[in-house]
N, C-alpha and C positions, 0 to 999 in steps of 0.2 A: 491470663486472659486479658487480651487489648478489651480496649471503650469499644462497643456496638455504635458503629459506622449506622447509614439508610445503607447506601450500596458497596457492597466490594467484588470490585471486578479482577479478576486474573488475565493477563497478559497486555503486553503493551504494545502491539501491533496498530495496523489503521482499528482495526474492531473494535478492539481493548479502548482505544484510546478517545472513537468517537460515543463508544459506550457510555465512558465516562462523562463526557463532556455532555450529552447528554443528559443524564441522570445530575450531573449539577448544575447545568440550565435551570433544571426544574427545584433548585432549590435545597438540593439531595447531599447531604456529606457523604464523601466519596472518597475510598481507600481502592489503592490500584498495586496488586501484587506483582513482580514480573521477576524472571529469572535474569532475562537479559536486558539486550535491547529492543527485542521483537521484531520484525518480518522489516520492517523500514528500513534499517538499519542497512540492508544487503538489495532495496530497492529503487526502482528510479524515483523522480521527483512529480512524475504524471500518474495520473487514475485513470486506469482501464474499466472501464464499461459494459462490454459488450462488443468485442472486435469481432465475433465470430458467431453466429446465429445457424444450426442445422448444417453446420459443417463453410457457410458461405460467409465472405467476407459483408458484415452489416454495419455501411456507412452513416445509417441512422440506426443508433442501435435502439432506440426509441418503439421504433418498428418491429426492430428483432426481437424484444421481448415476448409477442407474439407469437413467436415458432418455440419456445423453451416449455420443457415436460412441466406439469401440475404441480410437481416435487421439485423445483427448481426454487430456491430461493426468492430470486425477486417475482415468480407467478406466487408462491406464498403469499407474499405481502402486498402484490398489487401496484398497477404502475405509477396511479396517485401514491401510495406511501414510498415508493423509491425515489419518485421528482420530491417530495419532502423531505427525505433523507439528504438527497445530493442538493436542495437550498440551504439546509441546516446548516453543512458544511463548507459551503460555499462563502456564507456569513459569516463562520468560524472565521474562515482563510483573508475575507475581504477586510474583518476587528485585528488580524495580526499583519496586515499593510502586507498581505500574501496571496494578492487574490488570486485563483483559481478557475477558470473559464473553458468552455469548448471552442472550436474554432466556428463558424456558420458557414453554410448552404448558402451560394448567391440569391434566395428566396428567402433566408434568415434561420433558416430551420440550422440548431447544432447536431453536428457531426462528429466522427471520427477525422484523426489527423493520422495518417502513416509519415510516422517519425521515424526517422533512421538509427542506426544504430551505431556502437563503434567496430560490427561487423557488415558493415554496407549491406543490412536488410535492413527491411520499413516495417513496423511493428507499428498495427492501428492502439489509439489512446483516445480519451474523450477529455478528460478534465486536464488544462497544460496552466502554469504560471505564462500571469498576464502579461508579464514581458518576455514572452517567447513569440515571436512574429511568426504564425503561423504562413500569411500570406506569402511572405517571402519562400516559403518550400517548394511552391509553386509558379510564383513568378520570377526568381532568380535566373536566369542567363548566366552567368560569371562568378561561381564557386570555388572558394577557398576550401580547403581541407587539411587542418591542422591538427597535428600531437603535440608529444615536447617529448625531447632527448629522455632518453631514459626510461621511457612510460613505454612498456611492453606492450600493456592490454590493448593500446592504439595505433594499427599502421594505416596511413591514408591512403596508402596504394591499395590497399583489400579493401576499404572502405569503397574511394573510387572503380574499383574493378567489378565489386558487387552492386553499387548503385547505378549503372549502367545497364546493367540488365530490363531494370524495372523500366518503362515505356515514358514514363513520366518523368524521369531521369537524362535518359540517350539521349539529347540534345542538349544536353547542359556543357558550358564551358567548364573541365575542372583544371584544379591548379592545385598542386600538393606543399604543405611545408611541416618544419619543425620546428616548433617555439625552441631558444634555449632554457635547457635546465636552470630554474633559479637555484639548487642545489649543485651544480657544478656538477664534476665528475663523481660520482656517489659510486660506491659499493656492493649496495644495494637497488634494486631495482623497487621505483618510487611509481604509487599509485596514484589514482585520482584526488582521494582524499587527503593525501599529502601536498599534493597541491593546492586545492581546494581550499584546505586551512591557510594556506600561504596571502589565499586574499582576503578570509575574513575581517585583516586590520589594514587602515586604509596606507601604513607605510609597509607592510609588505607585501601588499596588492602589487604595487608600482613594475615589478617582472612581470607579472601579465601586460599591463597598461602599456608599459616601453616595450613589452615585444612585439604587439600588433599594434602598434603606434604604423612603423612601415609600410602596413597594408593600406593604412587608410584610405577609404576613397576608391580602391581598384577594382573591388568584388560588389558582388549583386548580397551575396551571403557568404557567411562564414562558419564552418562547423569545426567543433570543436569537443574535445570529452569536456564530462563534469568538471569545470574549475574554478565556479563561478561562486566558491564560499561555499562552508557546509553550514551554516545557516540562513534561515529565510531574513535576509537581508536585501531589500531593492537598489540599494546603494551601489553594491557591487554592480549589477545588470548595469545602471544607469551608466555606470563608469563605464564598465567593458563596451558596452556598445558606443558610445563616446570615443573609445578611442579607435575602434575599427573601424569609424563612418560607416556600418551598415550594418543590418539586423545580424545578429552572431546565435545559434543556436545550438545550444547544448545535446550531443548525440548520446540516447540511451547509451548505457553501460553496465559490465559486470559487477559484482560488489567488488571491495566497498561499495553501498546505495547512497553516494554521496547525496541526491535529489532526494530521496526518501529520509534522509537526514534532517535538510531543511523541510522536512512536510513535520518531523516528529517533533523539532524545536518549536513549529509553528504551535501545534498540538497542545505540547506542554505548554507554552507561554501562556495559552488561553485556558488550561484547565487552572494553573497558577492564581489565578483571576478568582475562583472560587474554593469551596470548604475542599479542599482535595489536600488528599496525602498521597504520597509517591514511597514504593517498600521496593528498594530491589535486591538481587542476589538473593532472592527469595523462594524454594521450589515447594507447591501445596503438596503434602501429600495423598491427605483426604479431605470428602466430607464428611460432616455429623448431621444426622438427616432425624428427623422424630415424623412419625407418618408423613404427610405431603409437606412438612417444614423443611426446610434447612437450617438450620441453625448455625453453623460455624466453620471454616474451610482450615484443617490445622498443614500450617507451613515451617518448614524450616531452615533457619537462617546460621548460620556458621556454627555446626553442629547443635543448635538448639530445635526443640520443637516451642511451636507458638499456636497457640490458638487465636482465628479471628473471627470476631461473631458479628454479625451485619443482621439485618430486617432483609433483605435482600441479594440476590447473587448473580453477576456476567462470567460468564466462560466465555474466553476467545483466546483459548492456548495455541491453537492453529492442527493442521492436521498433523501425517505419520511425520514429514521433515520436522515441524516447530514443535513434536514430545505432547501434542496435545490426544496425539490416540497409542496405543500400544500394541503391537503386534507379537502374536505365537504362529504358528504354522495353525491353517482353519481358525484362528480365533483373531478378535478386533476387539476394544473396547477403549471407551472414554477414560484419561488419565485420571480426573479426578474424583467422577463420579464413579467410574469403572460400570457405566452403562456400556451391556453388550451392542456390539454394532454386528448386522448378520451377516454374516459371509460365506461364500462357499467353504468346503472343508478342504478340495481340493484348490491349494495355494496356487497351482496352474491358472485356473477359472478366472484368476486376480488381474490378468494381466494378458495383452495380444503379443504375436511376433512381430506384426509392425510397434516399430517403437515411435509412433505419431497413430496410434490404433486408441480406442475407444475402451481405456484402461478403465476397471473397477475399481481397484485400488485410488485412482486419484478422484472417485466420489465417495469414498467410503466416510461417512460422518454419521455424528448425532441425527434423528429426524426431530422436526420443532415444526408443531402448528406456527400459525401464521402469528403468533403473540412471541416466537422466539423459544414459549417453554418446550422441556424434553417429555416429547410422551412415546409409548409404547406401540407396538405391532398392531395394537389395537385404538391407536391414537387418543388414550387416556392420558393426561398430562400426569408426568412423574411427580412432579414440586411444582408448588404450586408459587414460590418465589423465587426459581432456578431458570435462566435465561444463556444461551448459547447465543454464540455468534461471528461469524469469520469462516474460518477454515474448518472450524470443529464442525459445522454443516455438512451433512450430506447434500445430493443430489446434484451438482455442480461438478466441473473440473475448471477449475480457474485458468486450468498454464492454455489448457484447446482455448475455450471461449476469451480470454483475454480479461474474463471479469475480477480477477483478485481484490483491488480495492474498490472497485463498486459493492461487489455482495458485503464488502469487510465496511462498507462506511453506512450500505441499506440497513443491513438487518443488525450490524452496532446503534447505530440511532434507534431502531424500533425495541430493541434489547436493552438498553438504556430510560429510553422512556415508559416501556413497560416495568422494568424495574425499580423506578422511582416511582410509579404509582403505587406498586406492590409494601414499597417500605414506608409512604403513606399511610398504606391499609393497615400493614402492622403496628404501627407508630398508635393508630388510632385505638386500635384492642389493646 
């Protein structure tokens, strides 16, 4: 048996992670389980919001929250505790010299940005690092569009081809090229975070630096995949844009999540700061529950079992992809708690023939009053110091609505902070 932690949270995703941080704000020893590296790992470096409201594109997703069902995550919690939640983390990101912002409405109101991608679509985003020139997406005339030899996931002619379509696009000058490989002629075919890592130190950045040194001065913008470091580093931006003479911005991409990398470095760096411990290669099996307690989540680590007992508990394992639910044919349930989730029997019912349809399966989750805990059909709370958050939620589809790290940084704040009250309470009995 480990030392009783205040809180121990499972999974180190955005949820997991702002759970955490969270819960040791307030003061709270904080142990953080995780198998891997969590959802970040394989995502971009922006937070999504609320792209999508009632099937429409919601440019103030502020608004949009508005149109989302009762059972919808952020109407749980309410729009005062979601603007809480996204200051909370906002502050995180501005203490790790990584701040984090929306673009504005020429009225000042924040918005969504539709950010391109490295398949020339625009995928709307709310929260962008502060040195990404939102304006320039929009006032740019004379557009560069760059890869580099060797890097498959990136061609700028499909990039160009497909941002042409969009209206806001068709009159841009573009101009294609290909950085040289700093790796030379490889073998292997090299990803972004391969790169990526090549500028984390300031002498072998210099193959970026000297390759768009050339360009300087000729373009309005310059896009380019993730290669701007895989850590939250400003140094690197400062440089790169420096040597391109003009705003250079980073086009989403497939994983590796080199961006969601620097958001996770960010993360850790500031939980570091407090009582936290970090367990990984770590899978819970169960918990140990005594009527509405929990008591201890047992996990195991290179074929051992471990017991860990906490005053208090976050779930943010993620949904069916991140292993946090379990599926049978008719059957759903929570991995750790192995709370049934209802489903139809008929596994058809799960899912439409359009594959962009109004799927079941990508809302199937834990349900959680608006405190995070898990209660029942009957909306009895299960535990009364058990807290969900992220993906393990019901009511939501994150990939339609666009909301993934929004709902994962709301109701991880509110799930954290609930939780360090609860290990309080316990603390005190």
């Amino acid at each position: 048996m480990s030392r009783i932690v205040d809180v121990l949270v499972v999974g180190s995703g955005m949820a997991g992670l702002v759970a955490a941080l969270a819960a040791a704000d307030q003061g709270r020893s904080v142990r953080l389980l995780t198998t891997g590296m969590g959802s970040l790992a394989i995502s971009g470096g922006s937070v999504d919001f609320l792209g999508y409201a009632d099937g429409r594109f919601a440019a103030d997703p502020w608004q949009g929250l508005a149109m989302l069902p009762e059972d919808h995550p952020y109407s749980l919690l309410g729009a005062e505790s979601v603007r809480s939640a996204f200051q909370f983390f906002a502050n995180v990101m501005e203490g790790q010299h990584w701040p984090m912002r929306p673009a504005l409405s020429q009225d000042g109101t924040p918005r969504n940005t539709q950010l391109p991608t490295i398949m020339g679509t625009l995928k709307p985003t709310y929260l962008l690092p502060a040195s990404l020139h939102t304006e320039a997406l929009a006032s740019a005339k004379k557009v560069l569009v760059l890869s580099v030899q060797g890097l498959r996931d990136c061609r700028p002619s499909l990039v160009v081809s497909q941002l042409r379509r969009y209206k806001s696009w068709a009159d841009k000058e573009f101009t294609q090229g290909l950085l040289p490989s700093p790796f030379g002629d490889t073998h292997r075919a090299i990803s972004a975070l391969d790169l990526a890592r090549m500028a984390d130190k300031p002498h072998s950045r210099r193959w970026l630096l000297d390759a768009l040194a050339p360009h300087a001065g000729k373009y309005d913008l310059i896009l380019i995949p993730p290669l701007c470091g895989s850590k939250a580093n400003p140094e690197v931006w400062q440089a790169v844009n420096a040597a391109a003479g003009c705003p250079v911005v980073e086009m989403l991409s497939i994983p590796p999540g080199v961006g969601g990398l620097r958001l996770r470095d960010a993360l850790l760096q500031a939980l570091n700061k407090h009582n936290f411990e970090l367990v990984e290669n770590t899978t819970v099996l169960r918990a140990e529950t005594t009527g509405k307690t929990c008591t201890a989540l047992v996990a195991e680590a290179s074929g051992q079992e471990r017991h860990h007992a906490a005053r208090a508990f976050v779930t943010a394992t993620g949904g069916i992809l991140g292993g946090g639910m379990t599926l049978e044919p008719g059957q759903c349930w929570d991995s750790v708690f192995g709370i049934d989730i209802t489903v139809p029997q008929d596994v058809s019912q799960w899912s439409e023939p359009k594959i962009f349809g109004n799927h079941l399966f990508s809302r199937m989750g834990v349900r959680v009053d608006r405190t995070m805990r898990p209660v029942d059909d009957a909306a009895v709370v299960r535990w009364q110091n058990v807290f969900f958050a992220g993906r393990s939620l019901g009511g939501y589809d994150y990939a339609t609505e666009k909301s993934g790290h929004g709902v994962a940084i709301a109701t991880g704040w509110q799930a954290g902070l609930m939780a360090a009250a609860a290990a309080a309470a316990g603390e005190n009995q």
